[in-house]
C-alpha positions in Angstrom: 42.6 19.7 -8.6 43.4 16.5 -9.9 42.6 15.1 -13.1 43.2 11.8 -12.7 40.6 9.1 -11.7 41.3 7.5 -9.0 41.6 3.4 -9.9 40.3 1.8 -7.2 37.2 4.2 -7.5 36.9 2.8 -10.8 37.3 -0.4 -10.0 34.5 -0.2 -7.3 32.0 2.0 -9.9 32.8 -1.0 -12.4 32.0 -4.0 -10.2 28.9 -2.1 -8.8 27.3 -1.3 -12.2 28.1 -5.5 -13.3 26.7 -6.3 -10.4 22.9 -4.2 -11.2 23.6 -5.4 -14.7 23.4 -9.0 -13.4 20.6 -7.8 -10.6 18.0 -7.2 -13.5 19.0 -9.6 -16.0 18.4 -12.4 -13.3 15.1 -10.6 -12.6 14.3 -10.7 -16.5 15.3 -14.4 -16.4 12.8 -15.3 -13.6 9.9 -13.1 -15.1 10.7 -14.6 -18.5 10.7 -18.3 -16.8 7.1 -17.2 -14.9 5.4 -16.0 -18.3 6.9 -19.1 -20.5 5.2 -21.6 -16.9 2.3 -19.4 -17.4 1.9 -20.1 -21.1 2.4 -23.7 -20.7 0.0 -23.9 -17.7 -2.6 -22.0 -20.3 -2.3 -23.9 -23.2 -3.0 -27.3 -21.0 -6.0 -26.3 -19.5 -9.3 -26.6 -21.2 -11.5 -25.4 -21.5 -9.0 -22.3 -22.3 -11.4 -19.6 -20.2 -10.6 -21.1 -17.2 -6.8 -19.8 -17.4 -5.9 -17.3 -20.0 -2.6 -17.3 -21.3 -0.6 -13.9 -21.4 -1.5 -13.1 -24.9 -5.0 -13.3 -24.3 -4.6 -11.2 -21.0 -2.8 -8.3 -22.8 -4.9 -8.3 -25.1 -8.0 -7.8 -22.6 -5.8 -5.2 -20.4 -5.8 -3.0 -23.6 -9.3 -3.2 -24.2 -9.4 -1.9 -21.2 -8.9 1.3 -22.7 -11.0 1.1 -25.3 -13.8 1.8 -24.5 -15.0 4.8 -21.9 -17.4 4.8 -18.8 -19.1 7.4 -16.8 -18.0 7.7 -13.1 -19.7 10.2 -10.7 -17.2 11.9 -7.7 -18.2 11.6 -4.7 -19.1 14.7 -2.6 -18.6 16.6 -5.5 -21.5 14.7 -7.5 -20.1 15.8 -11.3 -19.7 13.3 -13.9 -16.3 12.0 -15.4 -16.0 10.7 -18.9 -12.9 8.2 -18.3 -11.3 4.9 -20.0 -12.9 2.4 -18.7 -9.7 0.8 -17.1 -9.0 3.9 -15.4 -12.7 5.3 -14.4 -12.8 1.5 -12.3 -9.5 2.2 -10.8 -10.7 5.7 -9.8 -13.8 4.6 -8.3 -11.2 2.3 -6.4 -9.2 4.7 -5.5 -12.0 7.3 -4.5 -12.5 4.9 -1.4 -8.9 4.1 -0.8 -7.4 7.0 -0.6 -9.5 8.1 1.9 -9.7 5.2 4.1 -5.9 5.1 3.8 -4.8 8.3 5.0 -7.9 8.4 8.0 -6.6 5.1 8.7 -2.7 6.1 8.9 -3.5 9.3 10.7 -5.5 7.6 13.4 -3.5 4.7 14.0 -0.1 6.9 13.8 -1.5 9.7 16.5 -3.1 7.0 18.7 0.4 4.9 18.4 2.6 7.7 19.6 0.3 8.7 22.4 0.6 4.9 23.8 3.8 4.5 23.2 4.8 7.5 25.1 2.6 7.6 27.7 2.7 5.0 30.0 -0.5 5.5 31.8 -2.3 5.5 28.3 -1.0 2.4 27.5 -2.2 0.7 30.5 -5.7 1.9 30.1 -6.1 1.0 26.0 -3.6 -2.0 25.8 -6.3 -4.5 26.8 -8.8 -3.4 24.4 -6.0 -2.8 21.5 -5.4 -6.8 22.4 -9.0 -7.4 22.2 -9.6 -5.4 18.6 -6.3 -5.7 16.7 -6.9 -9.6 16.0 -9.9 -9.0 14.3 -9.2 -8.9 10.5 -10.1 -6.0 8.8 -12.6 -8.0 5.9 -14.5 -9.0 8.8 -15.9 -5.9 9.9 -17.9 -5.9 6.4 -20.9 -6.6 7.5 -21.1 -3.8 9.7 -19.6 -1.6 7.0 -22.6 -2.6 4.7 -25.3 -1.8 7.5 -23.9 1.2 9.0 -22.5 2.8 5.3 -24.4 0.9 2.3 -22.3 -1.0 -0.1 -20.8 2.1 -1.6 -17.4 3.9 -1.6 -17.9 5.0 2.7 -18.3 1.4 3.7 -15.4 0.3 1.9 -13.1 2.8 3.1 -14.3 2.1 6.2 -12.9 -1.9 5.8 -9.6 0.1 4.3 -9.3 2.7 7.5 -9.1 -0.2 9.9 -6.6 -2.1 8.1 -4.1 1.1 7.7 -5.0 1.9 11.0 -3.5 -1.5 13.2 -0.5 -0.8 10.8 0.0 2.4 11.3 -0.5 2.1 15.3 2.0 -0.7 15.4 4.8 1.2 13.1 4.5 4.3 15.7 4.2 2.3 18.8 6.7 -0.1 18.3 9.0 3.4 17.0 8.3 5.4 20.2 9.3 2.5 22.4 12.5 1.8 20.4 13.3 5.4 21.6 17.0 5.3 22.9 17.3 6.3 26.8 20.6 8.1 26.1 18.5 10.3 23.6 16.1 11.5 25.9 18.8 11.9 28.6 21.1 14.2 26.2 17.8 16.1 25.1 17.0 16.8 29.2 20.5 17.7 29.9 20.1 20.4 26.9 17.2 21.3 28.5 13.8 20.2 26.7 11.8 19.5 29.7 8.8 19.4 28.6 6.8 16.3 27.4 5.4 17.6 23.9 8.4 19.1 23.2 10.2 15.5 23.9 8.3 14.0 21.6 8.4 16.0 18.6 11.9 16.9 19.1 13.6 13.3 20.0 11.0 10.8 19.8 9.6 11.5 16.5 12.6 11.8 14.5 13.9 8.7 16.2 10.8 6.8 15.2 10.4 8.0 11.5 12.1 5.2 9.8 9.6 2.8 11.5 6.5 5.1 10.8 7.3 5.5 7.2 7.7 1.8 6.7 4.5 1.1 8.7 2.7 3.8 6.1 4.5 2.2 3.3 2.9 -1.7 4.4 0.0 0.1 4.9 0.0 0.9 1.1 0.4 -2.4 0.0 -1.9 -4.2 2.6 -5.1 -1.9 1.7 -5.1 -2.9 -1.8 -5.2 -6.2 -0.6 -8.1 -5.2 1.7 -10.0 -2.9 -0.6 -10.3 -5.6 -3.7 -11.5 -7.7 -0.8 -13.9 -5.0 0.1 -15.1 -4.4 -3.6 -15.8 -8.3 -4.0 -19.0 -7.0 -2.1 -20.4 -4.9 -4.4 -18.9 -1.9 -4.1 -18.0 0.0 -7.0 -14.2 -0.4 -8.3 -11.2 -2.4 -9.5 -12.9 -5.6 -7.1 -15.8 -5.5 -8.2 -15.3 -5.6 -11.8 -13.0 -8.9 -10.9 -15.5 -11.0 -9.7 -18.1 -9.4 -12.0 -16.2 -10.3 -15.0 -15.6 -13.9 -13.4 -19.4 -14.6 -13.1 -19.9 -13.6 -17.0 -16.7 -16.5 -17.4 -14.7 -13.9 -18.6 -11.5 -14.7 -16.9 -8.9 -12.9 -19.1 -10.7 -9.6 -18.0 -9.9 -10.5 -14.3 -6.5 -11.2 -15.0 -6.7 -7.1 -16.5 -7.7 -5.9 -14.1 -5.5 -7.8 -11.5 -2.3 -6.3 -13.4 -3.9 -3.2 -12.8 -4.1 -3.0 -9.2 -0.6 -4.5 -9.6 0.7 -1.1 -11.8 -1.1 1.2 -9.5 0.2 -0.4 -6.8 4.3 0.0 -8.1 3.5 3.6 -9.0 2.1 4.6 -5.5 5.3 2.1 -3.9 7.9 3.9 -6.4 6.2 7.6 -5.2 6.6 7.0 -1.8 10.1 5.5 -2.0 11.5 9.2 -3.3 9.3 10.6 -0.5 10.9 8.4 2.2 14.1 9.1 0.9 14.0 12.8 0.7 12.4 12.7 4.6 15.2 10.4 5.5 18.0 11.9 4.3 19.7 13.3 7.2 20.5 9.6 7.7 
């Protein structure tokens, strides 16, 4: 065994680790020039409600967790006792989650079935052109007068957004399927077509369904706040409720927290996809 480093893997290690060094402190320089803009663009406007500076949006973030609220679980119908930052986010989050994963599941299942099946495809594809162009937000009405406005109609808005994602990450991954794959698999003799599938075509379309799961993440938060500004209960809600009492630094609270759950869900599933990827 050698002891010696070897110098050109030093030299590589050493220009990779200046290279993430300058990576962050460009991304420290860009969020510094963004919060110095923002401070400016604050201190201009008056009156000063109408755009808080940072300091004054901190400041409201914290109180945030201040105080504490009541929340009641759904299904389970107990009370929570939670900060109130957090018992908004959970309400959030108690029609997200749900909406997101139905959403995923039956966009993912219907996506594979179309893209493998070529008589399937031809039967749905005209009404999947017909649907898919219709924005999720706009079905609210219907959420509201089939559901109520409470946590089932807005994960109702948040399963047909994750849904058109999902279906197009495993559609357009089944049809990306390589012909030489499914020839080698048939010469080695899987024959039949549910074995295909989860034996060549799924694996071959998993990077594309785990990034269509992973948009899917970010583009419901974008649709659920959207759902919320409603009336029901959550992180949306409490936006545009603290807007009509003028109190705009609250807003901007609760905005950075959507923004923090949203890089802790994003971080999570990025050790996820790794670990399912690896065999790349």
């Amino acid at each position: 065994m050698s002891l010696h480093t070897d110098p050109s893997t030093a030299v590589v290690d050493g220009s990779r680790f200046e290279g993430d060094v300058q990576r962050y402190l460009r991304g420290v320089g860009g969020f510094s020039m963004f919060l110095l803009v923002w401070w400016i663009g604050a201190a201009m406007t008056h009156p000063s409600y109408l755009v808080p500076g940072p300091a004054d949006s901190v400041r409201a973030f914290l109180d945030l967790f201040a105080t504490s609220t009541v929340i009641v679980v759904p299904i389970a119908g107990s009370e929570v006792v939670l900060p109130t930052g957090l018992a908004h986010l959970a309400q959030t989050l108690f029609h997200y989650v749900p909406g997101l994963l139905l959403g995923a599941a039956g966009g993912i299942s219907l996506g594979l079935a179309m893209g493998w099946n070529k008589l399937l495809d031809d039967w749905l594809q005209p009404l999947v052109r017909v649907l898919r162009p219709i924005p999720p937000l706009a079905w609210v009405v219907f959420a509201i007068v089939w559901f109520g406005i409470h946590h089932t109609g807005a994960a109702f808005i948040v399963f047909v957004g994750a849904f058109w994602i999902n279906f197009y990450g495993a559609y357009g991954g089944v049809e990306d399927v390589s012909g030489e794959l499914i020839d080698a698999a048939s010469t080695l003799g899987v024959e039949r077509d549910l074995s295909m599938l989860k034996l060549v075509a799924l694996p071959s379309a998993a990077p594309q369904l785990l990034t269509g799961f992973r948009t899917s993440i970010g583009r419901c938060w974008m649709i659920v706040v959207g759902a919320e500004l409603f009336g029901a209960p959550g992180v949306g809600y409490e936006i545009i409720n603290a807007s009509n009492n003028l109190a705009m630094a609250t807003s901007v609270a609760y905005m950075f927290l959507i923004s923090l759950a949203f890089l802790c869900m994003d971080i999570g599933f990025r050790l996820v996809e790794r670990r399912i990827l690896a065999w790349r």
